[in-house]
Each structure stands twice: as C-alpha cells, then as structure tokens.
N, C-alpha and C positions, 0 to 999 in steps of 0.2 A: 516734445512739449518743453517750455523753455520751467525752469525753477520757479520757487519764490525768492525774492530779494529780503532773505534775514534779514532780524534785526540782533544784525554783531553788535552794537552799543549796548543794547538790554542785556544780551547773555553774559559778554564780561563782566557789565554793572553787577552783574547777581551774584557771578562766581566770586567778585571782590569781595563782594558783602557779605559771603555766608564763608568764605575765607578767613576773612577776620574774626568770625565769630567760630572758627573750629578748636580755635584752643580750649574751651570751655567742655567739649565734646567727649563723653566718657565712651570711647570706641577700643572693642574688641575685635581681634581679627576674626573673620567670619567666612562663609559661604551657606547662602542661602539660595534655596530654587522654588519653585513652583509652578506647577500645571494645571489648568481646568478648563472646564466650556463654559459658557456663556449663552444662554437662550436667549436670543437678539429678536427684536420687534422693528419695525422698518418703518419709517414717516420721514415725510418730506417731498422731496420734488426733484428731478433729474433732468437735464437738457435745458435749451434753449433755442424754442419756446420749449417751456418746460410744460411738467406731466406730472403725479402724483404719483407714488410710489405705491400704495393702489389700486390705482390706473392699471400701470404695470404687472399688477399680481403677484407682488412682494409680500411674504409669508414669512413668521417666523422660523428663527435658521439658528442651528446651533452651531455657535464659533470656539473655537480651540485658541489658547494661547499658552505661552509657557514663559518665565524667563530663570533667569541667573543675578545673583548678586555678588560682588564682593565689598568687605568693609578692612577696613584696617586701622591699625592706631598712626601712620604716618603723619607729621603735622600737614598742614598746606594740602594736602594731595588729594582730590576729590576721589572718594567710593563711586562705584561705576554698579550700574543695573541694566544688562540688556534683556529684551522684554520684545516677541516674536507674538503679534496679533494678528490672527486668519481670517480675515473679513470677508464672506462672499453671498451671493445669490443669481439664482437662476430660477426663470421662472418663462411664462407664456400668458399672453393677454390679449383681447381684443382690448385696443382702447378707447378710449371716448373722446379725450384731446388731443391736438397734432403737437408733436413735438418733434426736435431732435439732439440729434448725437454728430458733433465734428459737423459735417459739411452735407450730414443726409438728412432730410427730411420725413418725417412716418406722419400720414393723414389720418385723421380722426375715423374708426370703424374698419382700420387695419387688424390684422394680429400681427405682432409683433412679440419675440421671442429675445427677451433682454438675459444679457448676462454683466456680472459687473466685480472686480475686484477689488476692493478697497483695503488687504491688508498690507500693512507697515510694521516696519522695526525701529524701537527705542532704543537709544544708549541712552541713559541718564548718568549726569556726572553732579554729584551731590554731593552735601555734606550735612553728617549729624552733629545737629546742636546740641541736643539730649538724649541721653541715653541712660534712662535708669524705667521708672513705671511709666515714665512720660516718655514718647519718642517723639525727636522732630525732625524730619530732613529737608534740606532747601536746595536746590541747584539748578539745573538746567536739564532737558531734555532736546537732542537731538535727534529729529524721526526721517524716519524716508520712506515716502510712498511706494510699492510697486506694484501697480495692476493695470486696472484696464476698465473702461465699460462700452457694452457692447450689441448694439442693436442690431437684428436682422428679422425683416419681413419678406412674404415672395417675390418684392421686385426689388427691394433694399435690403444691402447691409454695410456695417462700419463699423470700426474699432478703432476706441481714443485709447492709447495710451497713457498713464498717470505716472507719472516721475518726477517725485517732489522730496527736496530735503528741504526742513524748516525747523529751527530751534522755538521751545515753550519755557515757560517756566513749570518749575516741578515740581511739588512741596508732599509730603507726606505726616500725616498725625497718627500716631498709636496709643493708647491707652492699654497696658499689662495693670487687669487686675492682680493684687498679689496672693502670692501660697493658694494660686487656684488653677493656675492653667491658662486660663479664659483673658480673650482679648477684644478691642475693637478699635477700629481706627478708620482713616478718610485718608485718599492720596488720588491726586489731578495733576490735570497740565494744563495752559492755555495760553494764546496766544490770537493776538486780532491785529490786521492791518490792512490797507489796500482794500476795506470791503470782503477780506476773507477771514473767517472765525476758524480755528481749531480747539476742539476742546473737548476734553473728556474727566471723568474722577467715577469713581467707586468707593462705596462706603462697604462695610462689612463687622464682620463678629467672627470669631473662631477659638479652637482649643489647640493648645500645644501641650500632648503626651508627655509625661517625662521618662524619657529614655533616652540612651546614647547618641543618639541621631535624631532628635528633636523633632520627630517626625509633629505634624500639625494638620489640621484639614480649619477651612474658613468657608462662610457664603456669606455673600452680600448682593447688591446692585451697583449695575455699572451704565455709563450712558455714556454717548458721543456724539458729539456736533460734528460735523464737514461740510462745512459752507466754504465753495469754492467757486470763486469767479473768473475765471481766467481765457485765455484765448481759445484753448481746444476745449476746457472743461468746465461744466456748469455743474453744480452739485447741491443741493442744499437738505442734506439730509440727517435726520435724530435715530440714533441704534439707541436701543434701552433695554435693560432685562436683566433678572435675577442670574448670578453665577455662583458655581462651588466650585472648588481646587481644592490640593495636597499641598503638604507646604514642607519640606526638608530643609533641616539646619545642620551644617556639619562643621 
C-alpha cells in the first residue's frame, strides 16, 4: 500500500514557529514515561462498500499504550515523546450489508469473521513554551501505521495491509494545581487532507506523589478518528473511552 503524501510545508512551518518561541521556555532536563489501557468503544464503518462496525460485531476492547519522554534545557532542539498505541479487534458476525475488504467481496447474510489492526507509533518532536503551573507544548507528531484488516468467510478471505507514515500537529495543555499534587490537562494531534482525517486527543486529571521518582497515576478520555480513503483501504472509524495509566518522572 502506497503512503500518504505529507504535508512537509505544515510540519516545518510549525517547527519554525514553536522554535522561535522556545527561548521563552522554562525547560528542565527530564524523563518521563507512562503506561495504561484504554477501554475503547468501536463506531463507524469499514470497507468499500462499506458495513458498520456493528454489523461486524465490534465490542468494546481494551487497548494498551505506553510511551517515553525526553525534555531538556537545549535551545533550538525539539524534546522528543515516543508513544506505542495497541489498537485491535476481533470479532465474528453474521452481517446484514455486503461489503468489502481489498478486492473481495462478502454478501449480505454471510458470517464473516473480521480482524483488524490499527496500532501506530508516535515520535513527537515538540517544544515547551511554558513550563511553570501552566504547561504548553507545540510541535509536530510523526506516526506510522502498522497492521492490517482482515476479512474471512467460508468461501472468502483477504488481508489489506496498512503502512502508513504521516505527520499531525501536536500540541499539549497542563494545568499543575499548586502545593497539592493534582493535575489536569488536554493533548491531540490532527491532521486532514486528500478526503482523509487523522485525529485523536485525551483530556484527563491526575495526582503526582511526592517522592524521589515522581511517581503519578491519571484517568481521563480518549477518542480517535481514522478516516482513510485510499486505494487498498477504506476506513472510517471513531474509538472513544475512558483510560487510566501510571505516570513516572525521573
């Protein structure tokens, strides 16, 4: 499956801009990580012709992610966050619309037993504009798809491959209440062209322990769009749902 065709013009434009503004930036050197799941809820539509996710017998699924941060006081040099999301489901259905998958066809009052991939890995390259009770980071995120989705009934089956790199914009907001621990804040990406949408963000709340290792736990909601129109892959689906994670500072 061929890529999407980035849009390098927007990504540098972003990096200039929040480049210039890093001198302003009260940045300590850091590492930060985090891990949690995600109770994911599944709508939308798959194939073309397409089918409801529904249809399909798409259930909620609980997804796993983890990533890594680094920050530093360097001028110029954007902080980096990579960030490892587990997207998946499987499931079995009789369905009621024909749809398909690549180049096969499934007829309405089939079973059909889908499987589908949709996890991706972020680098984000950012930079913080503030850093005191207020946080703000702006940059760019660079993702790359790698899965699969994957139809088979008893006289059909097929498997699309998804291999996609595409740059979003990134931006993240924090709120540290102070002398208490307690946090809250919103961070997304997105990105639309060509008739295809990527987009996700998370809002949340959390505490951070005081101890040597900053340990932290958060929950919030998270959602995501994948509207993808392309030659082998048609996608048009919303993941949504409450998550919690741990949160290490060292």
């Amino acid at each position: 499956m061929k890529p999407f065709s980035p849009l390098v013009n927007f990504s540098l434009s972003t990096l200039a801009l929040t480049a210039a503004c890093q001198a302003n930036a009260d940045t300590l050197f850091g590492i930060y990580a985090g891990a949690g799941t995600w109770q994911s809820e599944y709508a939308g539509e798959i194939g073309k012709p397409a089918t409801s996710a529904s249809d399909l017998g798409m259930s909620d699924n609980n997804n796993n992610f983890y990533y890594i941060a680094i920050e530093h006081p360097i001028p110029f040099f954007p902080n980096i966050k990579v960030q490892q999301n587990n997207i998946t489901s499987e499931q079995s259905s009789v369905i009621e619309n024909n749809f398909s998958i690549g180049n096969i066809g499934y007829p309405s009052g089939s079973t059909v037993a889908t499987d589908f991939d949709l996890s991706y890995t972020d680098a984000a390259l950012y930079y913080e504009l503030l850093d005191n009770w207020l946080i703000l980071d702006l940059g760019v995120t660079l993702r790359k798809y790698s899965g699969y989705l994957e139809a088979t009934s008893v006289s059909s089956s097929d498997k699309t491959d998804i291999d996609i790199s595409v740059p979003l914009a990134y931006g993240r907001m924090q709120f540290d209440l102070p002398l208490t621990g307690f946090f809250a804040g919103f961070e997304g990406n997105y990105i639309s062209y060509d008739g295809n949408d990527l987009a996700d963000y998370s809002a949340k709340i959390g505490y951070s322990f005081d101890s040597a290792l900053d340990l932290g736990v958060e929950v919030g909601y998270r959602a995501l769009t994948v509207n993808i129109d392309d030659d082998d892959v048609h996608t048009n689906v919303d993941i949504k749902g409450p998550y919690a994670a741990a949160l290490f500072h060292f």
